[in-house]
N, C-alpha and C positions, 0 to 999 in steps of 0.2 A: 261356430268353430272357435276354439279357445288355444291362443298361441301364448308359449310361454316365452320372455324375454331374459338379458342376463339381470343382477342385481339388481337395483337402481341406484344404488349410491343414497339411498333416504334414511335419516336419522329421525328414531323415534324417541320421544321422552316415557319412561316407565314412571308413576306414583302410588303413592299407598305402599311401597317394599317394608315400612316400620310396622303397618298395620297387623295384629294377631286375630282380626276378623276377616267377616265377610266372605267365608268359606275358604280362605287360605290357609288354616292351621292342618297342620297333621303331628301325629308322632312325636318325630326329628325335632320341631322348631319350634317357638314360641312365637316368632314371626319368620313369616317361610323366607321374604324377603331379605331377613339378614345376611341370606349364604350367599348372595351377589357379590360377585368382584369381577374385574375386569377380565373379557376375554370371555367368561361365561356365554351359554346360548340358550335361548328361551324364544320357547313357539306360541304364538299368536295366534287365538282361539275366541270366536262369538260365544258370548254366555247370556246367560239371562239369570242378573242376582237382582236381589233385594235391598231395595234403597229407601228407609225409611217405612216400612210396610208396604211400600211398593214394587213388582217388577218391573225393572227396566233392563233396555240391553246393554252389554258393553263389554270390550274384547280384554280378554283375563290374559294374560303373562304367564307363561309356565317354563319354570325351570328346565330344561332337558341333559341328561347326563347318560353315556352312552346308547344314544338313538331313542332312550325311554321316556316318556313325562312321567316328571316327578311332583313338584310341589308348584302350588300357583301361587306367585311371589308377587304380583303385581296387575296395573291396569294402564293400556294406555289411557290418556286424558279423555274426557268427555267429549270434545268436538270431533275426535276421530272417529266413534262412531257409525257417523253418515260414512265410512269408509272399510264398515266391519267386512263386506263381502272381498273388496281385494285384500287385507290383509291377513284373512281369515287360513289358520293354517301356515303363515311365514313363518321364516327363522329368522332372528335378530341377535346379535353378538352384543354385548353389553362394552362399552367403549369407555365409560365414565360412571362412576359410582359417588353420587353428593354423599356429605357426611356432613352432623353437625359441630365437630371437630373444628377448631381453629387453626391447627396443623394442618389439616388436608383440605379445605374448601379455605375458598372468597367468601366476603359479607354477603355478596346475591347469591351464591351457590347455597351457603350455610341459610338463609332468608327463605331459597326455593324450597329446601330437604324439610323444612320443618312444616310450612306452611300446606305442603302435599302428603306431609307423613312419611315420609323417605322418596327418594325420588334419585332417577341416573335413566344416563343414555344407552339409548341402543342403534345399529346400523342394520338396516337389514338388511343378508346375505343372503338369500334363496329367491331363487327365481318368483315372477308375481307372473299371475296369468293374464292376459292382456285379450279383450273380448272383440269378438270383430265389429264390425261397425251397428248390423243388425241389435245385439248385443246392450253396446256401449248406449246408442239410442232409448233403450227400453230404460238400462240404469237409471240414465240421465233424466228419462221423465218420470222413476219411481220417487227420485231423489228432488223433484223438481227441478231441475238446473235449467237453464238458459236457452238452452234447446227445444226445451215444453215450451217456453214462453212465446219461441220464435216462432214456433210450429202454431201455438192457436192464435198469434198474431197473426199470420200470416191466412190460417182457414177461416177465420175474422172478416180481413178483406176481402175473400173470394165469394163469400155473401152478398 
């Protein structure tokens, strides 16, 4: 059974919005990421791109503008990842947009945007589904967490 809870109050970092690759271009933009500003909403989606000639996985950023997906603007970071199944599908409001601007950003702000290729905050606003315990157990030892560990610790000693 899967219960769904209110927001959480969690703030995501979005990077790559300067980026005109990586399957984000359309039409409209030259980089999709540019049309970012504050207040914006953008839904959180498992993808499978291309990293070097490689596939890997990692959860794409998409602009949403009346109820629709529109342009995928971004990515969250790499360590989020091991977390693509709960946020798969969220809404996130964009809260802070870096700039390399001197006017609008700090030296660490202006230091982050560059070094991620454009880069801003997001909170996210939509419910996350929250897995029952059966569930959360299986994640946990897909994910290897701490719980695997416990568990063949434990059928370890009972040998």
């Amino acid at each position: 059974m899967t219960v769904s809870r209110q927001p959480p109050g969690i703030i995501v970092q979005i990077v790559g919005t300067m980026m005109g690759d990586n399957g984000r271009s359309c039409e409209e933009h030259a980089a999709c990421g540019s049309v970012l500003e504050e207040d914006m909403v953008v839904r959180l989606r498992r993808v499978q791109v291309l990293v070097e000639g490689r596939e890997e996985r990692a959860i794409a950023c998409i602009w949403v503008t009346d109820g629709v997906d529109r342009c995928r603007v971004g990515f969250l970071m790499r360590h989020m990842v091991a977390h693509a199944m709960q946020y798969d599908g969220a809404l996130a409001q964009i809260t802070r947009v870096y700039s390399g601007n001197e006017d609008e950003c700090n030296t660490a702000e202006r230091r982050i945007f560059h070094a991620k290729r454009g880069c801003c905050d997001a909170a996210i606003i939509s419910c996350m589904p929250v897995a029952d315990n059966k569930n959360r157990e299986r994640m946990e030892d897909n994910a290897g967490g701490k719980r695997s560990i416990d568990k063949k610790a434990k059928l370890d000693g009972d040998n």
